[in-house]
N, C-alpha and C positions, 0 to 999 in steps of 0.2 A: 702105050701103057693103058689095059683098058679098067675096068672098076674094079674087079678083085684084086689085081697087082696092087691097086691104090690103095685098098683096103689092109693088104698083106703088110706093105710098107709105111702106110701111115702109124700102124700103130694103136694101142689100146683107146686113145681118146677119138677116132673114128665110127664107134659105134651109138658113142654120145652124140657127137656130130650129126650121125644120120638120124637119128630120133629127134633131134631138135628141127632139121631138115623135115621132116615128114612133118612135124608138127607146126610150124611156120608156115609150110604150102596150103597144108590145110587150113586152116587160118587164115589165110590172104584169099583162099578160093572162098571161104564163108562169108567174107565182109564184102570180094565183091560183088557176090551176088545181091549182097543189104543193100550195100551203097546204089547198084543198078536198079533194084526196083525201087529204092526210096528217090530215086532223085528223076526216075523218070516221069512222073504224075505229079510230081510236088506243086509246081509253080500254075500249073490247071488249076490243082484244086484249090488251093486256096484262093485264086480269081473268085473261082465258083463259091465259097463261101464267104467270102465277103463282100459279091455284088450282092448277092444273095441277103445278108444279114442288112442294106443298106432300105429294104425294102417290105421285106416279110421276115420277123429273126423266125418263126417253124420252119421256113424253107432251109435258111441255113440251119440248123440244128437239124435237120431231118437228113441234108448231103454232109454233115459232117458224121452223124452216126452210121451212114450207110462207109464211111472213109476211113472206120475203125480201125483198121488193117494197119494205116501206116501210121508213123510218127506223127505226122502233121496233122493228119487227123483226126490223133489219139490229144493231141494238145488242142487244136479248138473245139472239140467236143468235150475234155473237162467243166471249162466256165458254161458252155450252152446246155447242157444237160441240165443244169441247176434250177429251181424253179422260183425267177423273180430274186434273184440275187442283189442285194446293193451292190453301186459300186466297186468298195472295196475290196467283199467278197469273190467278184467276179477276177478283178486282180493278182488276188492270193491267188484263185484257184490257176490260174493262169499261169502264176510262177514255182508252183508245187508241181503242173503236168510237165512242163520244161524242163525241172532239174529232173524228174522222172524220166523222161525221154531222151535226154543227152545222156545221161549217165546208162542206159541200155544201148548206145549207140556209139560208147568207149569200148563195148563189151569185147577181148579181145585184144585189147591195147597191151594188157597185163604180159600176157604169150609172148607178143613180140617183142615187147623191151624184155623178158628174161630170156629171150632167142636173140639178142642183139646183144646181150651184156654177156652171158655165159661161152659163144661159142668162139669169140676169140682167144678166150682162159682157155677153155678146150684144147684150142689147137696152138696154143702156145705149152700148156702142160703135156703134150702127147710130144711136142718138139723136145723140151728141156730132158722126158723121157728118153729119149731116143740119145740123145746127145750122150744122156748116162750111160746107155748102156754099150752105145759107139766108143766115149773115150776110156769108159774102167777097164778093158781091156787089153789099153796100152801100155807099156812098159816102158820105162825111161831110156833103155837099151834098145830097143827097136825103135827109134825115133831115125826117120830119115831111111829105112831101109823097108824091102817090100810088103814086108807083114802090115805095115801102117797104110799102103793105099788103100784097102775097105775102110779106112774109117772116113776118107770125103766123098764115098759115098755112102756111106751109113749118114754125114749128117746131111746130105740132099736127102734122103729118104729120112728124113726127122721131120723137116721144112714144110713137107707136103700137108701135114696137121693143122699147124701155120697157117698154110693156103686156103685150106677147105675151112676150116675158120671162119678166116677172113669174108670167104666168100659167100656164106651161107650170111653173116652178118652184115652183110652189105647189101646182100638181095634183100631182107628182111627190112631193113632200114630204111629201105628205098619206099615198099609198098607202107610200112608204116606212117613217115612223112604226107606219102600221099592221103590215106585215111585223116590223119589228122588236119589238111586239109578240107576234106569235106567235111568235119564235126566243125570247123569253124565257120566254112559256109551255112551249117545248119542253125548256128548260134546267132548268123544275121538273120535269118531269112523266121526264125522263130522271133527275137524279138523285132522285127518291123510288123509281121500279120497279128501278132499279139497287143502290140499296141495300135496299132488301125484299129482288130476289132474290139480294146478297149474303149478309145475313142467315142468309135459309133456306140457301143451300150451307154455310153455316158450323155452322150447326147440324146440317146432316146429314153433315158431313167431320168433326165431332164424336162424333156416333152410329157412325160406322163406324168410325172410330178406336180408341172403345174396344170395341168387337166384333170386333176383329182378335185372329188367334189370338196374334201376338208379344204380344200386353199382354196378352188373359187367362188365367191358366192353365187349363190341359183336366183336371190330376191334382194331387188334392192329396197335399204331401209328406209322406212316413211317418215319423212319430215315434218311434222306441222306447217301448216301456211300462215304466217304473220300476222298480227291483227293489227289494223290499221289507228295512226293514232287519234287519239279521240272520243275510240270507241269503247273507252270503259273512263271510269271516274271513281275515287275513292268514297266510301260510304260515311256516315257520320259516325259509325262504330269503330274504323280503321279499316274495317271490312273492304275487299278490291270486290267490285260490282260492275257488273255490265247496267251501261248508260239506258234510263226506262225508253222506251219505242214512244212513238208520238201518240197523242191523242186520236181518237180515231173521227173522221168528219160528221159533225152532226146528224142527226137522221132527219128525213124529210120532213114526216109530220111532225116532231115536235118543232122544227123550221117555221113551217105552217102555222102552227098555233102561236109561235112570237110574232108573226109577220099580221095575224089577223087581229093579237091584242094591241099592238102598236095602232092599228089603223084607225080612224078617225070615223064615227060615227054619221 
């Protein structure tokens, strides 16, 4: 039996079938072409941008802009683009490029669940067709006698709808599952380099924090040096007075002139 016999006996819901068929292949060839280049550089580059960010963050902002291309790149180059970000911000933005990125990388998912849900209906309504138009032709009088052999094989030729159904839905199913596996590998592999290279911002919005001149001070402040006690005494006004300095030592000549009146003639 080769395709058009299939086509001739399958029946009206066969042409549904083969549309959803075309549309499913192509679909499963588009994703995996994503899924191959996304997943062949992945785990380089983010090495490369977060030794990178642990050392110089322009270096990495410069290999995550040149890495625009893919997902990964498209999510750590959100937060590093930013200029001087807080914390915070650096987070948000971090978790706005993700849902951005997974949800472009569902793209397609939609096709194959209504290619997995419809083509069994398909080929289950192209069968129950067939059946009808196999048994309304039978007669309660011709039951058991030879005009009724076409009708078991009119319902093997119902069944075939059934088949190609089933089997288009199951192909579809398969590469599905697998897709949906890599979006959940991407969901780890996003949030562990995401929080690394939060981390490391946080730890260097830290360092620069307190290396800012408003926190640390440039001069230390001048203390007065103590005044020893003793050294001042209360005035007879209430007045605080520094204690008067000694007398200063006589001077020579007038020395002179007491030592010569003392003297004895």
């Amino acid at each position: 039996m080769n395709v058009e016999e299939i086509f001739q006996k399958g029946g009206v819901s066969m042409w549904p079938l083969l549309f959803l068929s075309i549309l499913s292949l192509g679909t499963i060839i588009e994703r995996l072409w994503f899924w191959g280049s996304v997943l062949s550089r992945e785990k380089e580059l983010v090495n490369r941008i977060l030794e990178a960010a642990r050392y110089d963050w322009r270096v990495a902002h410069e290999i995550a802009r040149q890495a625009r291309k893919t997902p990964v790149g498209r999510f750590l180059y959100a937060p590093l683009k930013l200029e001087t970000p807080d914390p915070e911000v650096f987070r948000l933005a971090l978790e706005a490029s993700a849902d951005d990125e997974l949800a472009s990388m569902r793209r397609g998912d939609k096709v194959l669940e209504a290619v997995i849900a419809l083509s069994p209906l398909l080929g289950l309504f192209g069968t129950v067709w067939g059946l009808i138009n196999s048994l309304g032709s039978i007669r309660i009088g011709d039951i058991g006698t030879a005009s009724t052999q076409g009708v078991t094989l009119g319902i093997g030729e119902a069944l075939i709808s059934t088949a190609t159904g089933l089997a288009v839905a199951i192909f579809t199913l398969a590469f599905y599952r697998v897709f949906q596996a890599f979006l959940f590998s991407q969901m780890k592999v996003f949030r562990k380099c995401g929080s690394e290279l939060e981390l490391l911002y946080r730890q260097h919005w830290s360092q620069v924090l307190h290396s800012s001149p408003e926190t640390a001070p440039t001069v230390a402040p001048w203390t007065p040096e103590p005044i020893a006690q003793g050294s001042y005494k209360m005035g007879g006004d209430g007045d605080l007075g520094l204690s008067e300095p000694p007398p200063p030592p006589p001077d020579a000549e007038e020395t002179g002139k007491v030592d010569r009146s003392n003297s004895p003639e």
